[in-house]
NUTIBA-715291 format. One record per residue (C-alpha): x, y, z. Coordinates in steps of 0.02 Angstrom, whole numbers, padded with zeros to 5 digits, always signed. Each point is the difference from the previous one (the first is absolute). Example, Ala and Ser with C-alpha at 12.3 -4.5 7.8 and 13.67 -1.06 7.14 Angstrom:
<nodes>
+00615-00225+00390/+00069+00172-00033/
</nodes>
This chain:
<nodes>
+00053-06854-04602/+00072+00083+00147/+00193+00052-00006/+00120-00077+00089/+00094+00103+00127/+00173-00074+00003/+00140+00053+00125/+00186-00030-00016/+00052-00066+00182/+00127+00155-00002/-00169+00118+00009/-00091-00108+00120/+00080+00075+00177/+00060-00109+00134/-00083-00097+00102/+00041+00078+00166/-00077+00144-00080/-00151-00058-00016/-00037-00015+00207/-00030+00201+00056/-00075+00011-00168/-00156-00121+00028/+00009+00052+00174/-00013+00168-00018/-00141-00035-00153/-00100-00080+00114/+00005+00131+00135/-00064+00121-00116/-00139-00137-00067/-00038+00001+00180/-00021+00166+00030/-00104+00042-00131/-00112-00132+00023/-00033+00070+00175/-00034+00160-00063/-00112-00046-00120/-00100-00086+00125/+00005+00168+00117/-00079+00088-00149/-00110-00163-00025/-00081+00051+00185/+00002+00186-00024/-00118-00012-00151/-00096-00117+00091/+00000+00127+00164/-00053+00134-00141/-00145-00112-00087/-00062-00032+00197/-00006+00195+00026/-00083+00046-00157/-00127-00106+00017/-00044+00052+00174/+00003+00160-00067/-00144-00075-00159/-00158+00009+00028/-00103-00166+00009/+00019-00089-00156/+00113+00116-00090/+00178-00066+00028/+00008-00136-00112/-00082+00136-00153/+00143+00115+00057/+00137-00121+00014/-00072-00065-00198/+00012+00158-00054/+00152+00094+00081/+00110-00153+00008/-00025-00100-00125/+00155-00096-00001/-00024-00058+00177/-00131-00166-00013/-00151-00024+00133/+00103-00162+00056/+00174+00090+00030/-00091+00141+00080/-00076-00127+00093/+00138-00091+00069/+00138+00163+00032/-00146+00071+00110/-00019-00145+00105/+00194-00037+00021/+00010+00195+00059/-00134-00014+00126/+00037-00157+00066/+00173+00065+00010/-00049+00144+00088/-00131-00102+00119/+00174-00074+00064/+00082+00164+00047/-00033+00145+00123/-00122+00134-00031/+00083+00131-00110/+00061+00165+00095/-00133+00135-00051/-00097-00109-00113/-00147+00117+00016/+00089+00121-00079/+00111-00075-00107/-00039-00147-00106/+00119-00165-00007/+00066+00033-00179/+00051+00161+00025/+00099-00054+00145/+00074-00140-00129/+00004+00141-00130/+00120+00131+00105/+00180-00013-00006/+00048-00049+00170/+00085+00157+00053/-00145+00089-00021/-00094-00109+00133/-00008+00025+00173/+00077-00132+00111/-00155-00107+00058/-00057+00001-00205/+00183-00030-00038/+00009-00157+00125/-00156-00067-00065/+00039-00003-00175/+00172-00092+00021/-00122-00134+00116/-00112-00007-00162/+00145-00036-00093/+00072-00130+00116/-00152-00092+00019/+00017-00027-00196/+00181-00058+00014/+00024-00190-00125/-00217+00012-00018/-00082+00015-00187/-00184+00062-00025/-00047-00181+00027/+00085-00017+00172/-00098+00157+00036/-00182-00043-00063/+00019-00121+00159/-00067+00083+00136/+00149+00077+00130/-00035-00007+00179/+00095+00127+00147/+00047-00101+00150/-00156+00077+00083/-00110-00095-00123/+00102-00178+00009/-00022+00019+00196/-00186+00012-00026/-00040-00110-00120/+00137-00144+00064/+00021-00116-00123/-00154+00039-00093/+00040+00030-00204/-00118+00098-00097/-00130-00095-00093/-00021+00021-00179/-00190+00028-00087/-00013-00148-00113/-00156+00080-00046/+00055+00189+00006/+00137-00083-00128/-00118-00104-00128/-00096+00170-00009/+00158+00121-00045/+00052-00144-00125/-00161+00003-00080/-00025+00177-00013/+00168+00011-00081/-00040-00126-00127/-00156+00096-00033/+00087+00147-00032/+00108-00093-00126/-00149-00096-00074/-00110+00161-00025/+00080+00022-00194/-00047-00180-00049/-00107+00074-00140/+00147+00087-00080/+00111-00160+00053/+00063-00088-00195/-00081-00169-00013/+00183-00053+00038/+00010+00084+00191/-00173-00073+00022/+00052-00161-00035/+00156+00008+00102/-00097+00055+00146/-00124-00127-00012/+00141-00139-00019/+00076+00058+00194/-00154+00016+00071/-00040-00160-00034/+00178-00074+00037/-00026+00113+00159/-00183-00123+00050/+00083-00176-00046/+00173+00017+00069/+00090-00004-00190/+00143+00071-00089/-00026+00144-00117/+00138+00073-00143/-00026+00176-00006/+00149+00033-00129/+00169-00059+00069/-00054-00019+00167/-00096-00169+00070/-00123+00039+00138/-00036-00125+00122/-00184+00017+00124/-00032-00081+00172/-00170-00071-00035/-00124+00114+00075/-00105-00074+00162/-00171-00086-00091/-00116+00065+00123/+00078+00191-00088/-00020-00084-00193/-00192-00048+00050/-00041+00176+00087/+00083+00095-00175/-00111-00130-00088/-00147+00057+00063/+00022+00167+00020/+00038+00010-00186/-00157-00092-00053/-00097+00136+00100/+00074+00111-00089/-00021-00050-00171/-00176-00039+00034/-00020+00196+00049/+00079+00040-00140/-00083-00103-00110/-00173+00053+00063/+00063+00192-00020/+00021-00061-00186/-00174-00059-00009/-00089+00164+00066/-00051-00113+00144/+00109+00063+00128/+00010-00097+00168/+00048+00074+00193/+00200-00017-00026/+00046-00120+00104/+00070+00018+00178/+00172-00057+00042/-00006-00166+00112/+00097+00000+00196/+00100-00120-00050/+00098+00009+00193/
</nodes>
């Protein structure tokens, strides 16, 4: 049972008080919430240098193992807000020689006036935007007079792939999954094909039903699949089966 805070109207202070107070609450909220999104895009500027910096193939080891606490799908997305950020801005001053986050890193009157100019533009440019706002790709008014009206297209396919790879990496425990997970798992998934409602706990899940053409491809592909598998049980192993052009 939770205890009840009870206030005397004598210790509750006026209401005219209350005005500056929210206001001046809310400036604050504001202000760190901006800052937290500048040092959002900094790790993601630092994440974009280190792994230029990796060899092939080694970034993702490194990041596993040296920053643990930072997840392959926040990594992800802070890297691609600080580039396209940057995309949207001029060329740093001396970026051969000094890299974007130490220009974010140095106070500001230790900068030279060109670095010092550019950083308050980086800052501007983030001015009422959250990570989100910058995952969408920013264009300078060089690029909008190019392109016109033109919007970037998205990769529907480029998209299905990163989702699925994702969910791979999530799926590759399933043998140390409890009987429980498994089951849950296997409940949204298929609430996921038929358009359904699933209960996961205290929240209710609803699907769009997934396109049929999709459901019969998956259908297929996993009966390929368990008849590899199958035959690799029977020491009668088959060629494993290619993956169909489905476009």
């Amino acid at each position: 049972m939770k205890p009840e805070i009870a206030l005397t109207k004598a210790q509750i202070p006026h209401a005219a008080e209350f005005g500056p107070r929210v206001s001046q609450a809310y400036d604050d909220a504001t202000e760190a919430t901006r800052d937290a999104i500048h040092k959002c895009l900094h790790v993601g500027t630092l994440l974009n240098e280190w792994k230029t910096a990796c060899g092939h193939g080694q970034f993702l080891k490194l990041l596993r193992t040296e920053a643990p606490q930072i997840s392959e799908d926040t990594a992800e997305r802070w890297m691609r807000a600080a580039a396209n950020l940057l995309a949207g801005l001029p060329v740093p001053p001396d970026c051969r020689q000094t890299p974007v986050s130490t220009l974010l890193s140095t106070p500001p009157e230790h900068l030279p006036a060109p670095a010092r100019k550019w950083r308050l533009d980086w800052k501007a440019s983030t001015s009422g935007k959250t990570i989100k706002d910058c995952l969408c790709r920013l264009s300078t008014d060089g690029d909008r007079a190019q392109s016109g009206k033109r919007k970037e297209e998205k990769s529907i396919s480029l998209f299905v792939a990163q989702t699925m790879r994702r969910l791979g990496r999530r799926l590759s425990g399933w043998t140390a999954s409890s009987e429980h997970q498994k089951g849950e798992v296997k409940e949204v998934v298929s609430a996921a094909f038929q358009g359904a409602t699933v209960k996961l706990g205290a929240k209710v899940i609803s699907f769009d039903a997934w396109p049929l053409d999709i459901c019969e491809a998956i259908a297929q592909a996993a009966a390929r699949a368990a008849k590899f598998r199958n035959s690799c049980r029977t020491k009668n192993p088959i060629t494993r089966p290619a993956v169909p052009n489905l476009v």
